[in-house]
C-alpha positions in Angstrom: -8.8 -11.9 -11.7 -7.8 -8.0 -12.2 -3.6 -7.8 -11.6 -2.0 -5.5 -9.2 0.9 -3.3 -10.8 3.7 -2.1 -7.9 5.5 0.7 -9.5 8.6 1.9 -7.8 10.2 5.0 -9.0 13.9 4.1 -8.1 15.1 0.6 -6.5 16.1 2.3 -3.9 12.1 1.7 -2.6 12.2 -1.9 -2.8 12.6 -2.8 1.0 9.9 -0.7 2.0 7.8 -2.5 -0.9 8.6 -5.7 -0.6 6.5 -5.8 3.0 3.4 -5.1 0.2 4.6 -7.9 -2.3 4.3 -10.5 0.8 0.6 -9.2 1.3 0.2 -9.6 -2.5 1.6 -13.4 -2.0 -0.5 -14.5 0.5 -3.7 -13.1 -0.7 -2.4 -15.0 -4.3 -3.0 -11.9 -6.3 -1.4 -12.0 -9.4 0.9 -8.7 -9.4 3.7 -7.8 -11.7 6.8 -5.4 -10.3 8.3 -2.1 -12.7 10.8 0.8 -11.5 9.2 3.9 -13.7 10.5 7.3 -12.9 8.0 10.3 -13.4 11.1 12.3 -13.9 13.6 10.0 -15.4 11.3 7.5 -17.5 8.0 9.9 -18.4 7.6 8.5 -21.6 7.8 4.8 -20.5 5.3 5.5 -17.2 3.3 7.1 -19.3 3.1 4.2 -21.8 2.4 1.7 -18.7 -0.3 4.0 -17.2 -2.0 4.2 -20.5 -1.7 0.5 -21.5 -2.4 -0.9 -18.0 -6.6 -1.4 -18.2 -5.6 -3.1 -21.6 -2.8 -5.7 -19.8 -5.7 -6.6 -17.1 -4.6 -4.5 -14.1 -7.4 -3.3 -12.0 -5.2 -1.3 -9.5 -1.8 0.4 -9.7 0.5 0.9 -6.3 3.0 3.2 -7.0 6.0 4.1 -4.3 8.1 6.9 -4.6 10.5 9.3 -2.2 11.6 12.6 -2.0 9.2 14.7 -5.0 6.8 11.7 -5.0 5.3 12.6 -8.6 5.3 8.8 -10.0 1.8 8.2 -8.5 0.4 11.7 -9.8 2.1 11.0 -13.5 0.8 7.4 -13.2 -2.7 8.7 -12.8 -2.8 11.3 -14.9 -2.5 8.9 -17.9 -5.4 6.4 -16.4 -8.6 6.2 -15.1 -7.8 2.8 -12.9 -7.8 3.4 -9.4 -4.4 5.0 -8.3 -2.3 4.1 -4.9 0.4 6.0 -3.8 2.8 4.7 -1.2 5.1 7.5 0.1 8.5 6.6 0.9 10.9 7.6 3.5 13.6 9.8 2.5 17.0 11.0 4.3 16.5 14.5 4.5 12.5 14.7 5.9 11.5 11.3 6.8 8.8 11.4 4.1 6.8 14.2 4.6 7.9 15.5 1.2 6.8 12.3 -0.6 3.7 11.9 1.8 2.8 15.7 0.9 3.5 15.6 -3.0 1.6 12.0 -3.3 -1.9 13.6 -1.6 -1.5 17.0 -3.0 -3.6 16.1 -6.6 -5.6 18.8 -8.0 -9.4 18.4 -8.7 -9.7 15.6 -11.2 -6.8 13.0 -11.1 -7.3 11.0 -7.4 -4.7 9.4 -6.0 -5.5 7.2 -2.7 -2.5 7.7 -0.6 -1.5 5.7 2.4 1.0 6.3 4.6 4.8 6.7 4.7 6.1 3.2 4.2 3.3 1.7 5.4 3.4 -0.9 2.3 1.1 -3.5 3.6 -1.5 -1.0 3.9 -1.2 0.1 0.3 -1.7 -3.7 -0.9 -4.5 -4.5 1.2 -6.3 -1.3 0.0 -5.2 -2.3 -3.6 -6.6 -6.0 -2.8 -9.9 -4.2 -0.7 -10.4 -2.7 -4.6 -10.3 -5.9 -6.1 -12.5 -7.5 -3.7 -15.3 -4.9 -4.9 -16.1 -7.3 -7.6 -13.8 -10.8 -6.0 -15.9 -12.5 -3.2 -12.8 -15.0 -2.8 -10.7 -11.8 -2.0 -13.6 -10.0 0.1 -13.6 -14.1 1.9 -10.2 -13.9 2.6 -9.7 -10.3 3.9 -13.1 -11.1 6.4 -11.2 -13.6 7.7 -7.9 -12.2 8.0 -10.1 -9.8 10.3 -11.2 -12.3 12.0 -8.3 -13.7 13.2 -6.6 -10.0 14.1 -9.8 -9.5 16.0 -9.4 -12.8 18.1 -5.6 -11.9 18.2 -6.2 -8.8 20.1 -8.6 -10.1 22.3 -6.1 -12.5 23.7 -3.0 -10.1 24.2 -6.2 -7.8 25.9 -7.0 -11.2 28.2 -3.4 -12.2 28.7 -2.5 -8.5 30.1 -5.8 -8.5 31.9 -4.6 -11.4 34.3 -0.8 -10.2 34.0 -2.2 -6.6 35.7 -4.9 -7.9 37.4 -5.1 -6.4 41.5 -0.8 -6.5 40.9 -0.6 -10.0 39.7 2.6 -10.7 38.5 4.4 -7.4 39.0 5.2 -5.2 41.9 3.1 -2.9 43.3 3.8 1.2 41.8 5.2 2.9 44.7 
């Protein structure tokens, strides 16, 4: 099985990326964990990028604040798929990472999911792999599954809780 790389650009990102780790854990994707900075480390992101295909990755997640350019730099330097996971800054709650990760010019994609929306980044990044992994593509139609049936019963439960004023008191 292909390996999922999470790239942070700073430590600073590792709370929001550790909800995506725990994804990666219990879908038992073998993953390995780097902090590369596009602006701080280009040399060293740039050797990753280009060595990654060779080291058996099949996707790279990378999370980055603020100018956001890890993802961009990543994928500039590979053709694997590319995921970037904007991060939440202090000054504007992300839109400047979520804008700099989408903004790629014609030729070097970058899938972008939302601001610190980790788990969303690793299940797209484990959705790749299950392109070619029917126990991945197994485990993620279940997974639906059982959100699907989870829905349905808060949808019954507040059903009878509302039902004709069951339960509550009647709006005035």
């Amino acid at each position: 099985m292909k390996k999922i790389a999470v790239i942070m650009g700073s430590d600073s990102d590792l709370p929001i990326v550790e909800r995506g780790i725990e994804v990666l854990r219990s879908y038992d994707v073998p993953f390995e964990v780097h902090v590369y900075s596009a602006h701080r480390t280009p040399e060293e992101a740039r050797a990753f990028a280009r060595s990654a295909r060779a080291q058996g990755f099949g996707v790279l997640l990378c999370a980055a604040g603020m100018a956001a350019h890890l993802a961009g730099a990543i994928a500039a330097n590979t053709t694997l798929p590319v995921i970037g996971l904007p991060c939440s800054g202090k000054v504007l709650e992300g839109m400047d990472a979520l804008l700099s990760t989408v903004m790629m010019p014609p030729g070097i994609p970058v899938a972008t999911v939302g601001v610190d929306t980790a788990k969303n980044a690793a299940l797209l990044a484990i959705e790749i792999l299950a392109v070619t992994d029917e126990r991945l593509a197994e485990k993620l139609d279940i997974e639906r599954a059982e959100n699907h049936e989870k829905i349905l019963a808060k949808d019954a439960e507040l059903s009878a809780r509302f039902r004709s004023g069951a339960g509550s008191t009647a709006l005035r």
